[in-house]
N, C-alpha and C positions, 0 to 999 in steps of 0.2 A: 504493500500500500504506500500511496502518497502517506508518508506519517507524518507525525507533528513536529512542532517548529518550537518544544518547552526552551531547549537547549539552548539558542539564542542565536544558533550560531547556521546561516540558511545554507551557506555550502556544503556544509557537514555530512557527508552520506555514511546511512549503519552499515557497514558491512554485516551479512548472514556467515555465520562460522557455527560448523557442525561436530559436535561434541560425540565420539562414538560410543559413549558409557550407557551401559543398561538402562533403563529408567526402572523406578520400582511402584510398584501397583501401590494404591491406596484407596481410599474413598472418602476421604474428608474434603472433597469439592464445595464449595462457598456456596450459600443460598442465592446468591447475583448469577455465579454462570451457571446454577441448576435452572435457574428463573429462565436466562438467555438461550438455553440449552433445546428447552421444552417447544422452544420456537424455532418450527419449521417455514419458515415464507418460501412462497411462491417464486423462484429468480427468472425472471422472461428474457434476461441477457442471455445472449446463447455464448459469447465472451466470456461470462464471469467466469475461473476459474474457484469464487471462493465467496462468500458473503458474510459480510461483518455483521453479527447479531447486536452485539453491544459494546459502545466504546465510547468510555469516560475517563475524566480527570478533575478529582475534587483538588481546590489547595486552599491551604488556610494562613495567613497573612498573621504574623502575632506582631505583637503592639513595639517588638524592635525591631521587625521587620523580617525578620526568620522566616520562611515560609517551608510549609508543607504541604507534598504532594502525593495526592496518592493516585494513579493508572491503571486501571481496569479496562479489559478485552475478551470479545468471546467473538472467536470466527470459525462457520460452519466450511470445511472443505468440500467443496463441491465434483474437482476432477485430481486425477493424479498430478496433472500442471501445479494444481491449485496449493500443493505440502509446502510449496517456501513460505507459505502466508501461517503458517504454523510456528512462528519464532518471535519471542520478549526481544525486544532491545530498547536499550537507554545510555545515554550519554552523560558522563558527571564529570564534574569538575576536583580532582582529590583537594583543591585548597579550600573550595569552600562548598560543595556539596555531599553528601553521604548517602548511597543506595541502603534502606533502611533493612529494608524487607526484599523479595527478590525470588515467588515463586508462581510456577503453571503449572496448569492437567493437562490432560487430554481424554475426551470423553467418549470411545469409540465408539460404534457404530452399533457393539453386541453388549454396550452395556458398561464393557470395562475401563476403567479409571489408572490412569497412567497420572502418577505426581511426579514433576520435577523441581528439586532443590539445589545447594550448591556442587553436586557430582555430577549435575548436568550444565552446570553454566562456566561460561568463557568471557574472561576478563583480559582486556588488550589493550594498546592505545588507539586513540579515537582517530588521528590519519596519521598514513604512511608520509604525510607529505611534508611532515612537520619533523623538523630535528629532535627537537623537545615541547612537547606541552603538557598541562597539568589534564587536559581533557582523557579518559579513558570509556570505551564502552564495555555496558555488560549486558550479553545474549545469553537466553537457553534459547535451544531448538529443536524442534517435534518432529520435523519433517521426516526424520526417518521411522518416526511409529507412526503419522499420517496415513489416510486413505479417505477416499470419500466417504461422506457422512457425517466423519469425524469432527466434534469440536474440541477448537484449542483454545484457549483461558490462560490469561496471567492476569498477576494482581504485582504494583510493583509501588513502592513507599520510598520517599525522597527527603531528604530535611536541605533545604537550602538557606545560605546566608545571600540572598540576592541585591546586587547593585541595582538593577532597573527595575521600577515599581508597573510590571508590563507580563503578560503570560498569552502567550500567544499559540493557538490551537486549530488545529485544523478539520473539520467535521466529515471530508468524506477521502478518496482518495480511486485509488484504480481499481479496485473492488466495490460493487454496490452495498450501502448502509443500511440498516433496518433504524438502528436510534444511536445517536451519538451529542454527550453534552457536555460542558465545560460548565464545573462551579466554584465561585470564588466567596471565602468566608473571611470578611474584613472585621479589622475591631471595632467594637462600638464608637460611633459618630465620624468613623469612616466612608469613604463611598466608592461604588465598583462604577466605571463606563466601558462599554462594552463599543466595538466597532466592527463591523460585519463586513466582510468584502468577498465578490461575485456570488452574492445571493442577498435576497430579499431581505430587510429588516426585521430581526427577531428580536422582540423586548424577553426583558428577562422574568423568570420569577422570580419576586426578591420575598424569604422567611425570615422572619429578623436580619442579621446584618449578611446572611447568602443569599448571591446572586448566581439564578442559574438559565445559563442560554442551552436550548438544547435544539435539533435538526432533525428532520427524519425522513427519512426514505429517498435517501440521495442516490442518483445513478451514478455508475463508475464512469472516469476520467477515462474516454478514451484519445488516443493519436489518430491526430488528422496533418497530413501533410502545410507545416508552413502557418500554423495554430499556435497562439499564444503558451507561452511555459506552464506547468502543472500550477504554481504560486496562484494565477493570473485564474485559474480554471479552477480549484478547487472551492470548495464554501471553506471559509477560516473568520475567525473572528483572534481581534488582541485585544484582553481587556485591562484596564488600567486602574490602579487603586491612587487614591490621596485620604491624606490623613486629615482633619477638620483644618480650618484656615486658621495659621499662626500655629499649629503643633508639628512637631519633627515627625517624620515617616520613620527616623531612625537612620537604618543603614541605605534604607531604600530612596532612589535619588527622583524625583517625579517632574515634570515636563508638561507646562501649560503649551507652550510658545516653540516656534522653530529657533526664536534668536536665545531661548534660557535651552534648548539645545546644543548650538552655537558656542556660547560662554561657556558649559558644562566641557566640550569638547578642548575649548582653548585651553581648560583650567592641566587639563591635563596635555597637551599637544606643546604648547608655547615656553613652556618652561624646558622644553627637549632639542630645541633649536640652540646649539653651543656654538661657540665657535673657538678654536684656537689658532696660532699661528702655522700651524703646519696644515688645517684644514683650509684657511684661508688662504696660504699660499698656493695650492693645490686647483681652487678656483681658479684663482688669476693668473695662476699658469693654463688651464682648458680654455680658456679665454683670450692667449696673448696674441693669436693671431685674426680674432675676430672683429670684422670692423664697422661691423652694428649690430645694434641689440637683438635684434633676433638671432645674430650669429653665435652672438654672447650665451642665450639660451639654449643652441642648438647645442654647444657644444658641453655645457654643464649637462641637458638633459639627456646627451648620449651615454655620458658617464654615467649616470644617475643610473640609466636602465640596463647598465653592463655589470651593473651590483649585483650579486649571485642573490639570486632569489632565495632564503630560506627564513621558515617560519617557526620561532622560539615563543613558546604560547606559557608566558609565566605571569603569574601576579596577576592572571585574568579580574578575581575577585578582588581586588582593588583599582580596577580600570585597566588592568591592562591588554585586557581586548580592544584596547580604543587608545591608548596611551604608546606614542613611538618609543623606541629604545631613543637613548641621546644619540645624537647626527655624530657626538666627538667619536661613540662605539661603534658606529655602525661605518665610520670614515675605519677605522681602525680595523678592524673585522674582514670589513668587508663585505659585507653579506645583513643581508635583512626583509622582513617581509614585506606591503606594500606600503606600509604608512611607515615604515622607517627609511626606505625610499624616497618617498613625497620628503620625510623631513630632514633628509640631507640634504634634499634640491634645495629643498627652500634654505638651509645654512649655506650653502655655496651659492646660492644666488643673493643671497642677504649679504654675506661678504665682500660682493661686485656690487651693490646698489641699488638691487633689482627685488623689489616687495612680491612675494607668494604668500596661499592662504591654501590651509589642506580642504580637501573636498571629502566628503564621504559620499559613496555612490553604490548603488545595488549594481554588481557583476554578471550577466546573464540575461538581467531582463528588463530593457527598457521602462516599461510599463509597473513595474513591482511598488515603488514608493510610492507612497499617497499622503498629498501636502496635510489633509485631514488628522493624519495622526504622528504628533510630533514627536520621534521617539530615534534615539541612535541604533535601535535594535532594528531598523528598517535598512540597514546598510553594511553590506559586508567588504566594504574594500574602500580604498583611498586614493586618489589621486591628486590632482596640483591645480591650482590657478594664478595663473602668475599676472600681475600690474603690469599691463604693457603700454605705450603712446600710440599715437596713429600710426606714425612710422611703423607697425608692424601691421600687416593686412594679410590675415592669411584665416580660412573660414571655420575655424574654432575658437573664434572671439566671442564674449557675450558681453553683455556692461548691465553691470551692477549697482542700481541706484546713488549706493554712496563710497564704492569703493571702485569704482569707473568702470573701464577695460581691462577686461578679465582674458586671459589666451587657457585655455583647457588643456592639459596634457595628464599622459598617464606614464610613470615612468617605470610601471612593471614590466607593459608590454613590449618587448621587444623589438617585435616586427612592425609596429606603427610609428612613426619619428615625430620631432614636434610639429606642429602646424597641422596634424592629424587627429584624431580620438576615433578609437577602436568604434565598429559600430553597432556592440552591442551594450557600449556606452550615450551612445549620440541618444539625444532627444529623452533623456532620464530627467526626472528632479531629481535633485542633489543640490545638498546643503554645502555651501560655500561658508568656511569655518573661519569667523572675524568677532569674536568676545557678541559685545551686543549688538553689531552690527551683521551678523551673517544670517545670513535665510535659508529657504530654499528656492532656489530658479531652476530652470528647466536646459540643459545640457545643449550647447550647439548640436545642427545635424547639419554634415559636411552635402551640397547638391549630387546628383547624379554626376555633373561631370568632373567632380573631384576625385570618382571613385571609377573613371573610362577604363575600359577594356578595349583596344584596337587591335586587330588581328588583319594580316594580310597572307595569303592564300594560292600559290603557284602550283598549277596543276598541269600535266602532261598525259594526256590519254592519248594511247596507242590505241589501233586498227581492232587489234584483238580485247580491249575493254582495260588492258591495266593501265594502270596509273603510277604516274610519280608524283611526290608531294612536295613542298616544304613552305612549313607554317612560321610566319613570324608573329609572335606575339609582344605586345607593349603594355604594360597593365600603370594606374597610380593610383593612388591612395589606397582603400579599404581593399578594391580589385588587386592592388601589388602585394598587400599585407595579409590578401589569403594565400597567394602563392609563395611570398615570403615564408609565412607559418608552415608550408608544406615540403618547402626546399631545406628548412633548415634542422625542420625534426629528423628527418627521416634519413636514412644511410645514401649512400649513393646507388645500391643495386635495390632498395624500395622504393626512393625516385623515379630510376628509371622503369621500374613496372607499373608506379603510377599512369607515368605517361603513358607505356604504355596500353592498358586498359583504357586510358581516356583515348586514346585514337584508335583503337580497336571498336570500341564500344559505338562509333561512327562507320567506321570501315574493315569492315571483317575481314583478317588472314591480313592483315596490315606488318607489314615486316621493318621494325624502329630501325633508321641507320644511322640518325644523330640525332643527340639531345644536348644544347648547348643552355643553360640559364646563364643570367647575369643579374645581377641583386647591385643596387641601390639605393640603400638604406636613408643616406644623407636626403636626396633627394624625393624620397618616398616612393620609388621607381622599381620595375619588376620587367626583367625582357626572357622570351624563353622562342628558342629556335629550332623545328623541328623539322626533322627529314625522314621518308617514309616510304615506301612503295606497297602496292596493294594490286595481286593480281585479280584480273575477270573483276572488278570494282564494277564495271559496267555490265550490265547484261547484254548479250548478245543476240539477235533475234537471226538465226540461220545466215550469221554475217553482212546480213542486209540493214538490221536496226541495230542502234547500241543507244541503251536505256540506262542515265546515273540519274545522283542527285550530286549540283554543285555542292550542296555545305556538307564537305566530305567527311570535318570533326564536328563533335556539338559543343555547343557553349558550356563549360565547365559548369554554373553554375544553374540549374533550369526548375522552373515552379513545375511540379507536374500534377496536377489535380484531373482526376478521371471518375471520382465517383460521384454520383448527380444528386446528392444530397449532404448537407455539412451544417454540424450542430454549431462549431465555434469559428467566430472569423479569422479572416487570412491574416497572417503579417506579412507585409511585402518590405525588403532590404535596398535602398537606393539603390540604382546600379545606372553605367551607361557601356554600351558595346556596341561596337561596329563593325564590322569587316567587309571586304572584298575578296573577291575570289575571281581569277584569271586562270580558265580554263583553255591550253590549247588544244585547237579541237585536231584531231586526225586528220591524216592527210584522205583526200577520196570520199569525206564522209559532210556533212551541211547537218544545220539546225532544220529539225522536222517539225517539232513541236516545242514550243515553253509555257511556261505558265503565265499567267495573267500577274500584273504590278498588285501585291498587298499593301493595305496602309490599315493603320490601326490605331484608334483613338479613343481612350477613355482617362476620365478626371485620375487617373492611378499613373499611365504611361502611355509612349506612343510607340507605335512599332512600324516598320517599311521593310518591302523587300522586293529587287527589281532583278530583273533577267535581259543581258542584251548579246547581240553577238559584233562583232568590230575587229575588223582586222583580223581573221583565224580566229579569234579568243570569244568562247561564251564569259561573258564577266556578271557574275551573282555577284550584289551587294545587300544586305542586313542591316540595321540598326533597330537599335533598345534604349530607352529612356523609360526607367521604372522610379515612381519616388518612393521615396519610406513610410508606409501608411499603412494601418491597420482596417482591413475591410471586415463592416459587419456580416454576418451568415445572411441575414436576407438577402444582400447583394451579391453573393455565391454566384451564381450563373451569368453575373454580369464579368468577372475574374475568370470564371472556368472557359468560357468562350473566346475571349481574349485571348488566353495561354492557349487555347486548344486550337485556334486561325494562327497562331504562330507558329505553334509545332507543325502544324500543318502545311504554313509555307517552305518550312525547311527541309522537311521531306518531300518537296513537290520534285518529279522527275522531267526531266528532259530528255528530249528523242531525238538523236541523230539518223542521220538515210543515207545509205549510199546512195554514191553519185551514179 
């Protein structure tokens, strides 16, 4: 299942680890998943692999701000797919959380009761990707005494010492729900707000000082090509506690405003910007041959992002989920995660003259943050805004009421340079971090032609239908930084089968005889050179017809939507592409038939595509202009139609004749 969001932390994914120890029979199952148990529903998803009976989470808030939690689960297996869905997991923090309690059943099918305790549960760290953190999860897992029928049950007890006065939960997931609620017990003359997102308004029931939202009869999150992230698609609600007006919450830090956000962030952010003379020397050496400010920036934020990425997750419970390591350690080191990043640009730009301000921003999905509810726990990652003058024009500028021209940079990512922003940062809110002065505003999004794809296209068909090729590709911006990201992960013998599957995948039995890239980082630039031959490419009609299609590769990057119904809308990714294609034709042979000029035009993009003959040479030319916009489902057929007169053109065939 989509699961919940307690842990705070939204990149965090459970790993399932399967524990091969006996389980041992019991029958002291809880009267909650005997209750859950006895309920059989109806599932009409022919999908579901599993269905969630019941799924709660009480916590109770104590007057220092302690909080406790307790998680309960009851899901019926439905198919043998369905045994992963048979496993407890939970994430804690060893500085300041404690897993109290920590056990499941399993209720099979003939009656018998399978209890699992600590001989079945696995205790790890919570990611691989971290050097060190204080984070650890702990899983039991059923799946291997799973089968249909079967339900599985945990019950799991948390005591936390929590910094954010925030609990955020999520009610349904990729499995369909029968009932699922979140209840929150404040101290007297406390109060709970609750805030709902992608579902309906649900008022709470409040009993004395519990508050409880509950949900019911959710369908499962399915995938739809080109569909908003699970976040965006699931029912969740965050609900927020405060303590009466003028009394302390305690240890719990609460958040009317984006800008007591803001300050909150600085409190801990600003005092981490150091500087010494060897860091400051170091600036103004990356800088000495730069002979304007933007040069100035390009060259501190290449350093910036050549810093080894590694992430030391300590002191979370005192902010340091949010709080950078010092710029002097992290200049010293080496290495740091992304807000220690952001806050050594901004110490080495602060050494040169040059004002920055850290951003927090959700990674992944544009659309995730919501101005409505002001909370740091809405953002998992950091980046830069640096004070720039006109003199710098380049279109990840925003301006900021009171702190002007802002230039957006990320200096994790590698593959995007400055004067860019990744683009599944573009068009986010994110809070721009300046004490009482920061907000949240809404992220530049770079136009389609920042992110062009050009390709040109030489093609040689012979009598007998093969062909020779060779592609020249030119990408920039977001188009270079995918190709970027693909050139530099990968070996050189996965590159090259990259390509070629992508030019196979166009022209079958395509035989690669060169693959040149060339990377330009500085400039945000991507070129890639390719050579190919491809025999019988044309069909041959008893030597008298020969039958292609000019656009011999496909566009790397392609929307394919085929099915004529769609529950969630499109998300569409800026782009711009063009090409040409210079086909020369055979000796002895003429253009019989082409297709008709395409043009294509809706409020989303435009598309063209033409067939001429000139000189020996059939010349196909393409282009694409798509903007960044999220289309509703009811407009589904207006998008599918679109893409589907594209692809359409591109596969359209041409017939040559003997003379």
């Amino acid at each position: 299942m989509l699961r919940k969001i307690i842990s705070h932390t939204p990149a965090l994914i459970l790993l399932v680890l399967i524990c091969l120890v006996t389980a041992r029979a019991g029958d002291d199952v809880p009267a909650w998943l005997r209750q859950a148990a006895a309920n059989n529903p109806t599932v009409t998803d022919k999908d579901a692999k599993a269905v969630v009976l019941h799924d709660e989470t009480r916590v109770t808030v104590g007057d220092d701000g302690r909080v406790m939690t307790v998680t309960t689960q009851a899901v019926r297996i439905l198919s043998r797919e369905g045994r992963g869905e048979a496993v407890a997991a939970t994430v804690y923090n060893t500085e300041t959380e404690k897993v109290k309690e920590m056990q499941a059943w399993m209720i099979r099918p003939s009656g018998q009761v399978i209890k699992y305790g600590k001989d079945r549960m696995v205790d790890a760290i919570a990611s691989d990707d971290d050097i060190y953190d204080e984070a650890r999860r702990r899983v039991i897992s059923g799946r291997d005494d799973a089968e249909p029928g079967s339900v599985f049950g945990f019950e799991i007890v948390q005591e936390t010492k929590e910094v954010f006065s925030q609990f955020d939960w999520a009610f349904g997931g990729d499995q369909p729900v029968v009932a699922s609620r979140i209840s929150v017990t404040v101290p007297a003359g406390w109060r709970a707000e609750g805030t709902v997102f992608n579902h309906s308004k649900i008022e709470p029931a409040v009993s004395g000082s519990t508050y409880t939202w509950e949900a019911r009869d959710l369908e499962a999150i399915r995938h739809e090509p080109a569909s908003p992230s699970g976040a965006n698609l699931v029912a969740r609600i965050s609900v927020r506690v405060f303590p009466p007006a003028g009394r302390s919450a305690g240890m719990l830090r609460t958040f009317e405003t984006w800008p007591d956000v803001s300050r909150f962030i600085s409190e801990l952010s600003d005092p981490q910007v150091q500087l010494d003379d060897a860091l400051a020397g170091k600036a103004r050496e990356l800088i000495a041959e730069a002979k304007t400010e933007f040069e100035k920036i390009q060259a501190i934020g290449r350093y910036a992002q050549n810093i080894k990425y590694v992430s030391i997750q300590i002191g979370v419970g005192r902010g340091g989920g949010i709080r950078p390591h010092s710029s002097l350690e992290v200049f010293r080191k080496s290495y740091g995660d992304c807000k220690d990043k952001a806050n050594l640009m901004r110490a080495m730009l602060r050494a040169v003259g040059i004002t920055a301000y850290p951003v927090g921003i959700y990674s992944g999905d544009p659309t995730y943050v919501r101005a409505e509810l002001p909370s740091p726990n809405q953002f998992n990652h950091c980046i830069i805004a640096i004070k720039v003058s006109d003199a710098v024009q380049v279109p990840t500028i925003i301006t900021h009421p009171k702190l002007g021209r802002l230039m957006i940079f990320d200096p994790t990512d590698v593959y995007t340079p400055v004067g860019d922003l990744p683009w599944y940062l573009q068009g986010s809110q994110a809070l721009v971090v300046a004490g009482a002065d920061g907000d949240l505003l809404k992220m530049p999004v770079t136009p389609p032609e920042a992110n062009r794809l050009e390709r040109q296209s030489e093609v040689t068909l012979t009598p007998e239908g093969s062909i020779t090729a060779v592609v020249h590709e030119r990408a920039a911006g977001q188009s270079a930084a995918a190709f970027r990201h693909e050139f530099r992960r990968k070996s050189q013998p996965d590159y090259m089968k990259m390509i070629e599957r992508w030019v196979t995948s166009g022209a079958t039995g395509a035989k690669v005889i060169k693959v040149e890239p060339s990377d330009n980082n500085v400039e945000g630039k991507f070129g890639l050179d390719v050579e190919f031959t491809v025999p019988n490419y044309a069909q041959s009609m008893r030597g008298k017809l020969l039958v292609f299609k000019p656009a011999v590769v496909f566009r790397r990057e392609q929307v394919v939507l085929i099915e004529p119904k769609r529950k969630y809308p499109v998300v569409l990714k800026s782009e711009a592409y063009s090409e040409t294609v210079r086909v020369k034709l055979p000796e002895g042979f003429e253009v019989d038939e082409i297709p008709d000029a395409t043009r294509l035009d809706a409020p989303f993009g435009k598309y063209s595509a033409s067939w001429e003959v000139k000189e020996g040479y059939l010349i196909f030319t393409r282009s694409c202009v798509i903007q960044a916009t999220t289309i509703p489902a009811e407009q589904y057929l207006l998008v599918r139609v679109f893409f589907d007169r594209m692809r359409g053109a591109e596969l359209a065939p041409v017939v040559l004749a003997k003379k």
